[in-house]
C-alpha positions as CSV (number, residue, x, y, z in Angstrom):
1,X,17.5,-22.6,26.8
2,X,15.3,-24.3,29.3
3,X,11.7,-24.3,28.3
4,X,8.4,-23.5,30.9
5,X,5.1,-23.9,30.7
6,X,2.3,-21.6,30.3
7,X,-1.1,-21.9,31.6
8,X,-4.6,-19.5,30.2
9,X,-7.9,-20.0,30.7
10,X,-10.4,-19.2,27.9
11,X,-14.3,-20.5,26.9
12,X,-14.1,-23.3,25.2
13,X,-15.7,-21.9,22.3
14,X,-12.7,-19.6,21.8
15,X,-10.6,-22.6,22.1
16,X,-11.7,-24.2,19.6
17,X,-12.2,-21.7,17.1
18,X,-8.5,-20.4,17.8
19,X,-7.5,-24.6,17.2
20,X,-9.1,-24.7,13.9
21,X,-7.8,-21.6,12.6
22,X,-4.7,-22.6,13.6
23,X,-5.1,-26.0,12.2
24,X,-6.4,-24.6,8.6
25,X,-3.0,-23.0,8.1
26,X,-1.2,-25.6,9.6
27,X,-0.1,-25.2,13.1
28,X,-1.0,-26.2,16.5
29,X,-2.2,-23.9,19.5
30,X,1.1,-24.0,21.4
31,X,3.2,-23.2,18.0
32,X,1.1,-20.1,17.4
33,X,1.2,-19.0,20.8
34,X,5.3,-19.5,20.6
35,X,5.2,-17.5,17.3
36,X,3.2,-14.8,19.1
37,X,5.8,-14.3,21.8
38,X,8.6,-14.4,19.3
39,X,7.0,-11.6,17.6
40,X,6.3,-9.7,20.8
41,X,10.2,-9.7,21.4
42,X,11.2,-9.2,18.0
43,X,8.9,-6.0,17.4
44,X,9.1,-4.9,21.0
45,X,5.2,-4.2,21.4
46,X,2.1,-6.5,21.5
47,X,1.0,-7.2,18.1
48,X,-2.6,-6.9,17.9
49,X,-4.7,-4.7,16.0
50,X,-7.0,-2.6,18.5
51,X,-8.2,-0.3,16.0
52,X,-11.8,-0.2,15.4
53,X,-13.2,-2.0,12.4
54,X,-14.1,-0.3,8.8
55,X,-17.6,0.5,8.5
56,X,-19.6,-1.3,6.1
57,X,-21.2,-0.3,2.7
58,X,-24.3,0.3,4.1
59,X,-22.4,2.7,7.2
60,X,-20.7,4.4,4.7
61,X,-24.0,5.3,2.5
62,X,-25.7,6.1,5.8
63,X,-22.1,8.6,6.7
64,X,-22.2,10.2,3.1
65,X,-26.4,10.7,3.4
66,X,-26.1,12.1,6.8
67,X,-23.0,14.7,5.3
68,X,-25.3,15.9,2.9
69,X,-27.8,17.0,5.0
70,X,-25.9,18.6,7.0
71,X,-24.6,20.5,4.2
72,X,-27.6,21.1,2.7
73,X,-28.6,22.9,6.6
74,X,-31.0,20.0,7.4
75,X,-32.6,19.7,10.8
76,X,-30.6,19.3,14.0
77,X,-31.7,18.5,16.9
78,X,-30.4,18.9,20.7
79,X,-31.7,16.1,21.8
80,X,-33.4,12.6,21.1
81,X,-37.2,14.1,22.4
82,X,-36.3,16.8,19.7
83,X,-36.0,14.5,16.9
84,X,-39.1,12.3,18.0
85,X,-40.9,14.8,18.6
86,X,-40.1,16.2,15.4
87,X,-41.5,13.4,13.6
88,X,-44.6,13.2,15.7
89,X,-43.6,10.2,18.0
């Protein structure tokens, strides 16, 4: 197995926050960016999470209010003028 090189170009910033990540468990930037390629092959896909985060407690309270008055046949509104105006704004 002959090895090559590979070149990216990222901020600096992310660079450095990758490093120390990497560092805190132990590895270095190229040995995690091996370990990603490995598991590209191995898994045949790209294995990143592109899903959108969870919402947070205070998103989910806001969710659950919202659900409630919309059962409860709250006010709806076709537009945002509609709701402003609604609340005299």
């Amino acid at each position: 197995m002959s090895a090559s090189s590979v070149t990216i170009r990222v901020d600096s910033d992310i660079k450095e926050n990758a490093a120390r990540i990497a560092e805190h468990f132990g590895f270095d930037l190229s040995s995690v960016t091996r370990a990603f390629y490995k598991q590209m092959i191995r898994e045949n896909r790209i294995p990143l999470n592109l899903s959108d985060p969870e919402p947070n407690a205070a998103s989910l309270e806001s969710i659950r209010e919202a659900d409630e008055i919309i059962a409860a046949g709250g006010a709806g509104y076709g537009s945002a003028s509609e709701m402003f105006e609604s609340m005299g704004l």
